[in-house]
Backbone as CSV, one residue per row, in Angstrom:
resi,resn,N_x,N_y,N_z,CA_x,CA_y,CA_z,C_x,C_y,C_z
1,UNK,-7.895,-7.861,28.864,-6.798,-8.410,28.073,-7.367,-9.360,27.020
2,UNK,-6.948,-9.549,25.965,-6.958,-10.411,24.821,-6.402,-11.459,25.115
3,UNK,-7.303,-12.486,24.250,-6.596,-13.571,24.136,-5.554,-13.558,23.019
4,UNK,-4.982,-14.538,22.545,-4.296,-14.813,21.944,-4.057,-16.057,21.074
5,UNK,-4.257,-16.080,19.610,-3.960,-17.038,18.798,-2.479,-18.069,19.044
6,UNK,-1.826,-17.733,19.205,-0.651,-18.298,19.454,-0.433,-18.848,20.694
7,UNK,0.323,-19.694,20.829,0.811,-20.368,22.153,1.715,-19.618,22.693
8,UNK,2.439,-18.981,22.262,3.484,-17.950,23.654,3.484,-16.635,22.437
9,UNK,4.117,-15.588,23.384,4.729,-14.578,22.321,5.731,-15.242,21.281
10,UNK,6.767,-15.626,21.770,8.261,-16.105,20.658,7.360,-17.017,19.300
11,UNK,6.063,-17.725,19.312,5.782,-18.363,18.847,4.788,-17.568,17.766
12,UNK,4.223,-16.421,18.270,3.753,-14.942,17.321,4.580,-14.558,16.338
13,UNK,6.029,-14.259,17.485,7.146,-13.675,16.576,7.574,-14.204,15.694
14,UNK,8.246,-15.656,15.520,8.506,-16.650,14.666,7.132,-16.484,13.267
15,UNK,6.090,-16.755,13.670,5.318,-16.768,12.920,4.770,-15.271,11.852
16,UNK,4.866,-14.170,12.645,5.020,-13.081,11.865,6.434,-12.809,10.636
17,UNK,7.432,-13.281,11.804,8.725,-13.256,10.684,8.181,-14.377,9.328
18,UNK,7.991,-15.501,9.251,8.279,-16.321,8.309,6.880,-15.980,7.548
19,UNK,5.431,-15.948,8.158,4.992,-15.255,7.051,4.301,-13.875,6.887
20,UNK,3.885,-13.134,7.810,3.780,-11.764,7.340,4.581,-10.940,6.981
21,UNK,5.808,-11.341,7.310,7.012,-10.450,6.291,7.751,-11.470,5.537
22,UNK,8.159,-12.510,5.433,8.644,-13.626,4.883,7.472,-13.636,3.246
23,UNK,6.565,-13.460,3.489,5.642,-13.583,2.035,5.154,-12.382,1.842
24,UNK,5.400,-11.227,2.167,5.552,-10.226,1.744,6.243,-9.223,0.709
25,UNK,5.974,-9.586,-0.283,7.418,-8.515,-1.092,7.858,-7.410,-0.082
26,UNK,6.140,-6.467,-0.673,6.981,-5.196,0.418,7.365,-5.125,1.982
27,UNK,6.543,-5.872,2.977,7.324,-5.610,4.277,8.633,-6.402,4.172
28,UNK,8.782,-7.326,3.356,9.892,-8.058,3.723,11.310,-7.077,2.436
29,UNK,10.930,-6.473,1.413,11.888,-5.589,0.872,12.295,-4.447,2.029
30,UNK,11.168,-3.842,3.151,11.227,-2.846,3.715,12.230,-3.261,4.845
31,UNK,11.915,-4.623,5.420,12.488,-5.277,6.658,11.766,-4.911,7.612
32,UNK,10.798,-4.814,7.887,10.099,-4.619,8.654,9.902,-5.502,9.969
33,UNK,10.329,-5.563,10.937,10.652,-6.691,12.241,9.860,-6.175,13.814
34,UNK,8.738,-7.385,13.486,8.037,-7.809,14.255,8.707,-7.714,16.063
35,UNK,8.183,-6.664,16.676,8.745,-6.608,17.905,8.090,-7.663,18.994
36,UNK,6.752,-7.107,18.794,6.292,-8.019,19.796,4.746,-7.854,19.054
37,UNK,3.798,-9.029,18.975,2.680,-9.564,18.166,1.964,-10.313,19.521
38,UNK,0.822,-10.050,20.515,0.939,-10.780,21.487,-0.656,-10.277,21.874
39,UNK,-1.341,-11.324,22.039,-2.956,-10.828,23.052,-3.494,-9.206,22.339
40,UNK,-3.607,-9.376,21.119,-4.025,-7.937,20.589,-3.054,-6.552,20.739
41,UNK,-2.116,-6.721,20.752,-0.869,-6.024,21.006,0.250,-5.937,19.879
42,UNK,0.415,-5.194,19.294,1.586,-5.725,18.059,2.419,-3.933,18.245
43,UNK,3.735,-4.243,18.385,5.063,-3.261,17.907,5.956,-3.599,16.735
44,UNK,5.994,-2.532,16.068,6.795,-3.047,14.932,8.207,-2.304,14.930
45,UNK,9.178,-2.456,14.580,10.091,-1.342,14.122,10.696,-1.666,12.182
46,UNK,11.543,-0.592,12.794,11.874,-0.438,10.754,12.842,0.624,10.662
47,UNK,13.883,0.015,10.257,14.823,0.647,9.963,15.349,2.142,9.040
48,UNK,15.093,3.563,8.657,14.748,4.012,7.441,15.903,4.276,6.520
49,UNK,15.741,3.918,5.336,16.467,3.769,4.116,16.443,5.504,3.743
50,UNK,17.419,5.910,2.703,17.067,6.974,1.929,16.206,6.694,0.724
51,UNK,15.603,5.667,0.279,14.794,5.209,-0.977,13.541,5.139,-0.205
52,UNK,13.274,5.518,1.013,12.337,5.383,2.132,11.251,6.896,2.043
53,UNK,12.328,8.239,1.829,11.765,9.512,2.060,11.397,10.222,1.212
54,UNK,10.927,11.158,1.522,10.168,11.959,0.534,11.296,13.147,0.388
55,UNK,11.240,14.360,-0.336,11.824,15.107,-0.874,12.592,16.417,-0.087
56,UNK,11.833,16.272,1.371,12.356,16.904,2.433,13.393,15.996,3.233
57,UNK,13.607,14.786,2.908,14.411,13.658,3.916,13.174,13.329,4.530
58,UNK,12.174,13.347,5.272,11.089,12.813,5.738,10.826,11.281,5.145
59,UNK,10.546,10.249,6.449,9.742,9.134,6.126,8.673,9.342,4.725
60,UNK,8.420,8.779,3.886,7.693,8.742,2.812,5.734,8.658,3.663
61,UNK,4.781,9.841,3.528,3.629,9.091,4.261,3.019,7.937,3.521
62,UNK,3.356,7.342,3.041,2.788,6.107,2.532,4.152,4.792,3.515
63,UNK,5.409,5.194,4.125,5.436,4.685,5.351,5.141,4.692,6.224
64,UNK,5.315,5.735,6.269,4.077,5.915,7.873,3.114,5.432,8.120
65,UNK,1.852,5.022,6.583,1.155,4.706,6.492,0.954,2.936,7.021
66,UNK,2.162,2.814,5.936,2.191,1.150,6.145,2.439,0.516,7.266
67,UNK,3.212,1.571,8.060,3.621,1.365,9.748,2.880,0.845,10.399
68,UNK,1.726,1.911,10.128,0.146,1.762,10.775,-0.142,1.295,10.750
69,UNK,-0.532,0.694,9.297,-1.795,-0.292,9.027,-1.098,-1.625,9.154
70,UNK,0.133,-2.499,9.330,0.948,-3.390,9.561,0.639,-3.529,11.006
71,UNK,0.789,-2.600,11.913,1.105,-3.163,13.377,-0.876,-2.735,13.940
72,UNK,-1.785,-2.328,13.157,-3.281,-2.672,13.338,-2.928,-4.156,13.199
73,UNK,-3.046,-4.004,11.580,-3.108,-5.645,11.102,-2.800,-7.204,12.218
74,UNK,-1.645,-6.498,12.314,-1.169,-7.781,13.474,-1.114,-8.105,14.796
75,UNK,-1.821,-6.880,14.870,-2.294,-6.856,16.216,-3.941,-7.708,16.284
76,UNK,-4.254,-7.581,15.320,-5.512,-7.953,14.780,-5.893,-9.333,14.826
77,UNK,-3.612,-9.691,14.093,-3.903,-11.055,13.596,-3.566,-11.998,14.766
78,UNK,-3.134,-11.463,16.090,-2.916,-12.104,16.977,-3.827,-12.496,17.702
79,UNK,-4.991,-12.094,17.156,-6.765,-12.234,18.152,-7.480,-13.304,17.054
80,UNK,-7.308,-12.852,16.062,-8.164,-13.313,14.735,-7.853,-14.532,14.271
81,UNK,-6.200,-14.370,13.686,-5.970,-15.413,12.705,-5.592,-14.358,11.594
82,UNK,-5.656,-15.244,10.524,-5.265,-14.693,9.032,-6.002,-13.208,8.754
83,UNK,-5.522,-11.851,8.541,-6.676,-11.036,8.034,-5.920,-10.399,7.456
84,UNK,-6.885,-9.380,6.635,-6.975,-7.948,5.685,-7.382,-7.137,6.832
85,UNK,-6.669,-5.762,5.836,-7.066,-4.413,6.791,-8.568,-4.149,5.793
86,UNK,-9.617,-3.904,6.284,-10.893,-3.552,5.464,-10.459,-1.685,5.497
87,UNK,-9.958,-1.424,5.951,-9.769,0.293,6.087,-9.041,0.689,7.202
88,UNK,-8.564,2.082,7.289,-7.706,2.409,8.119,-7.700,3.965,7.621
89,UNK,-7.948,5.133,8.628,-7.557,6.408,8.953,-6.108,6.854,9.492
90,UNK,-5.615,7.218,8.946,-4.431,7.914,9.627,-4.221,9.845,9.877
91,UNK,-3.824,10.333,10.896,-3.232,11.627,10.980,-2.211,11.645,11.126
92,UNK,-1.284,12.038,9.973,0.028,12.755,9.983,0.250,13.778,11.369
93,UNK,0.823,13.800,12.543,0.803,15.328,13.040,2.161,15.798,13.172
94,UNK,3.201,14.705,12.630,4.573,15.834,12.562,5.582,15.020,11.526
95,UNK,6.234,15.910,11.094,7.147,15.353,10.020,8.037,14.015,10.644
96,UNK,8.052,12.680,10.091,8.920,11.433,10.369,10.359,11.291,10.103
97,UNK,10.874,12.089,10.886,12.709,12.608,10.677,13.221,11.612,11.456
98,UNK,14.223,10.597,11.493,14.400,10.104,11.916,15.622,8.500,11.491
99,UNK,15.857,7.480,12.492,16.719,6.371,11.845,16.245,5.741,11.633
100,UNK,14.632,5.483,12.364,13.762,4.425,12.297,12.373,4.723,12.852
101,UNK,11.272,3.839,12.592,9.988,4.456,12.582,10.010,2.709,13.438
102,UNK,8.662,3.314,14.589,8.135,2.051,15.823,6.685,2.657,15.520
103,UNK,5.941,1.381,15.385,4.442,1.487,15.382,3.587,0.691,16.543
104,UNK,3.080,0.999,17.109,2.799,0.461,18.561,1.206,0.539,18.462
105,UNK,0.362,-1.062,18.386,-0.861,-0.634,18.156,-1.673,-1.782,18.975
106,UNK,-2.652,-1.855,19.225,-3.702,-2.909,20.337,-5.424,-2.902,19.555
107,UNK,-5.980,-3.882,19.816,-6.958,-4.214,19.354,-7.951,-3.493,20.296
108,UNK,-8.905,-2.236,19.892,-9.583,-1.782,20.908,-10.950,-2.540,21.186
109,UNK,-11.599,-3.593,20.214,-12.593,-4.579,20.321,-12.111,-5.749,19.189
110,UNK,-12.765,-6.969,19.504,-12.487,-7.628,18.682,-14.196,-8.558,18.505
111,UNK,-14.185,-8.933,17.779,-15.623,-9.736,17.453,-15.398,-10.841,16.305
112,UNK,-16.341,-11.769,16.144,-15.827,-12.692,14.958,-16.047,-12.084,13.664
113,UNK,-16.304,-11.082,13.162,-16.033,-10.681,11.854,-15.306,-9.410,11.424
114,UNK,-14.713,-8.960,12.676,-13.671,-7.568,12.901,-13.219,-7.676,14.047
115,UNK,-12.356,-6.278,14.046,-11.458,-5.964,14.669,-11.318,-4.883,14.658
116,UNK,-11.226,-3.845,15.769,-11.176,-2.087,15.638,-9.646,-1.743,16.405
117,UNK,-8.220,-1.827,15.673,-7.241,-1.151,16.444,-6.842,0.057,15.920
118,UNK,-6.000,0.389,17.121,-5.424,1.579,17.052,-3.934,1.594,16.944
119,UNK,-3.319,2.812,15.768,-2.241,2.546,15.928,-1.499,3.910,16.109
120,UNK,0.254,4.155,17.009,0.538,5.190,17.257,2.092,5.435,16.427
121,UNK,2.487,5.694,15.855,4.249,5.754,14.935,4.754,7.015,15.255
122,UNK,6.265,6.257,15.723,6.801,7.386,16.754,8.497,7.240,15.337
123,UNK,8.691,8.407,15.404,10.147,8.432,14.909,11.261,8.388,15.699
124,UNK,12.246,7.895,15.981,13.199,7.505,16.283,14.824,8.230,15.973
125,UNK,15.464,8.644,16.739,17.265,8.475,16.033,17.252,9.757,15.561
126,UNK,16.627,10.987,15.778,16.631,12.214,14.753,18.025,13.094,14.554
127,UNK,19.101,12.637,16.211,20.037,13.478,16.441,19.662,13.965,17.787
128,UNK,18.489,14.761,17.831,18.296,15.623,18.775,17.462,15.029,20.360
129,UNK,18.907,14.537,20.993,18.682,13.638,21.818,18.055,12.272,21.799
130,UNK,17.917,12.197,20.287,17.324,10.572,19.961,15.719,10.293,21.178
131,UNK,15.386,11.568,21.332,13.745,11.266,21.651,12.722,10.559,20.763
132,UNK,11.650,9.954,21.128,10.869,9.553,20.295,9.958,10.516,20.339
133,UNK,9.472,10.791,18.868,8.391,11.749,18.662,7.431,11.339,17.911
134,UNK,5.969,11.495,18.608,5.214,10.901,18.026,4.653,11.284,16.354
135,UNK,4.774,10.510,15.468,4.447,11.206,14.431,2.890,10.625,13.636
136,UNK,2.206,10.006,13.619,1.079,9.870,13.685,0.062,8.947,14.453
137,UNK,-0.926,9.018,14.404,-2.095,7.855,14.680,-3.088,7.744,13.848
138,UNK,-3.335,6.273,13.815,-4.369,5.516,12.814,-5.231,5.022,13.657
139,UNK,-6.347,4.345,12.775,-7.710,3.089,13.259,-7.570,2.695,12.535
140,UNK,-8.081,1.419,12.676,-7.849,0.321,11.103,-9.220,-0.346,11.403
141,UNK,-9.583,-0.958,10.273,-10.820,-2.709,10.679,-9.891,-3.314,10.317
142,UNK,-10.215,-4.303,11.449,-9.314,-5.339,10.968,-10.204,-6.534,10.239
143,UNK,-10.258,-7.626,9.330,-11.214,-8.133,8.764,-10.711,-9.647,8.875
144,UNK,-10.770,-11.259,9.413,-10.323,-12.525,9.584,-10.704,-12.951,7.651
145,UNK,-9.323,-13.889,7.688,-10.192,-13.997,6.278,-10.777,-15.256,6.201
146,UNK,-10.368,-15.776,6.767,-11.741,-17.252,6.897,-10.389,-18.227,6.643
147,UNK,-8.970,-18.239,5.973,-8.278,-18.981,6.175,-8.005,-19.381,7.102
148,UNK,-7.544,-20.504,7.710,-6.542,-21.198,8.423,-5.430,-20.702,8.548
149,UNK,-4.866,-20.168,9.551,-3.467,-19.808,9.338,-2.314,-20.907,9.902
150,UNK,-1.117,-20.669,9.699,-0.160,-22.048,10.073,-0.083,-21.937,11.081
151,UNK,0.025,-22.917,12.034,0.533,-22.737,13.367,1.880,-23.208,13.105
C-alpha cells in the first residue's frame, strides 16, 4: 500500500476539487469529479455532454484520453505532491457509448522522481442494462514538479 500525501481521503478530495479541477479550465469546463484520490489510488467520474463525442455519438478519444491521463495523474499526485504527466500510452479497445465515463487508476511504483500508473475507463449508462464496459487502458509517468503543493 501507498502512502499518502494527504491527511485523510475527504482531505485529497477537497483538495483535488479546489485545485486540480478548480484551476483547470478544461477539467473544470468538463466537470470532472474527483471520486476518490487516496494512497496512490485515484477514481474519477464525468458526466458525458453531446459537445463531448465524436461523430458516431461516441466519447471523443481525446476523452477518454484525458480520463486516463487525469486519474494516472492523481493518483500520482496523492504519493508525490504537485505533478505533470511526462507521457502516457493508451488502448482504445471499445467504442465509449455511454452517460458517463469512470477512470480507475493506482500507482504501480513510485520513486522520488516518478511515478508509473495505470489507468482503466469504463463507460457507463449505455441503456443496455447500464453495465460497465471497459473501454480503454493507459500507463502514464507520472513526474513531481518540485512545487509545494497546498495543504
Amino acid at each position: 500500500m501507498q502512502h499518502s500525501r494527504f491527511e485523510s481521503p475527504e482531505a485529497s478530495i477537497e483538495y483535488m476539487k479546489r485545485v486540480a479541477v478548480g484551476r483547470s479550465g478544461f477539467s473544470n469546463w468538463l466537470q470532472v469529479e474527483p471520486i476518490r484520490v487516496w494512497r496512490g489510488e485515484s477514481e474519477l467520474l464525468l458526466d458525458l455532454r453531446p459537445e463531448m463525442t465524436q461523430h458516431h455519438g461516441f466519447a471523443h478519444g481525446a476523452i477518454v484520453g484525458l480520463m486516463a491521463d487525469n486519474a494516472c495523474a492523481w493518483a500520482g499526485a496523492s504519493v508525490l505532491g504537485d505533478v505533470v504527466t511526462g507521457g502516457y500510452t493508451i488502448n482504445f479497445l471499445r467504442p465509449a457509448k455511454g452517460k458517463r465515463l469512470r477512470a480507475i487508476s493506482h500507482v504501480i511504483k513510485s520513486g522520488k522522481r516518478q511515478a508509473i500508473a495505470r489507468a482503466d475507463v469504463y463507460a457507463e449508462g449505455d441503456g443496455d442494462g447500464d453495465a460497465s464496459v471497459h473501454v480503454a487502458t493507459a500507463q502514464a509517468t507520472i513526474i513531481p514538479t518540485g512545487i509545494p503543493g497546498e495543504t
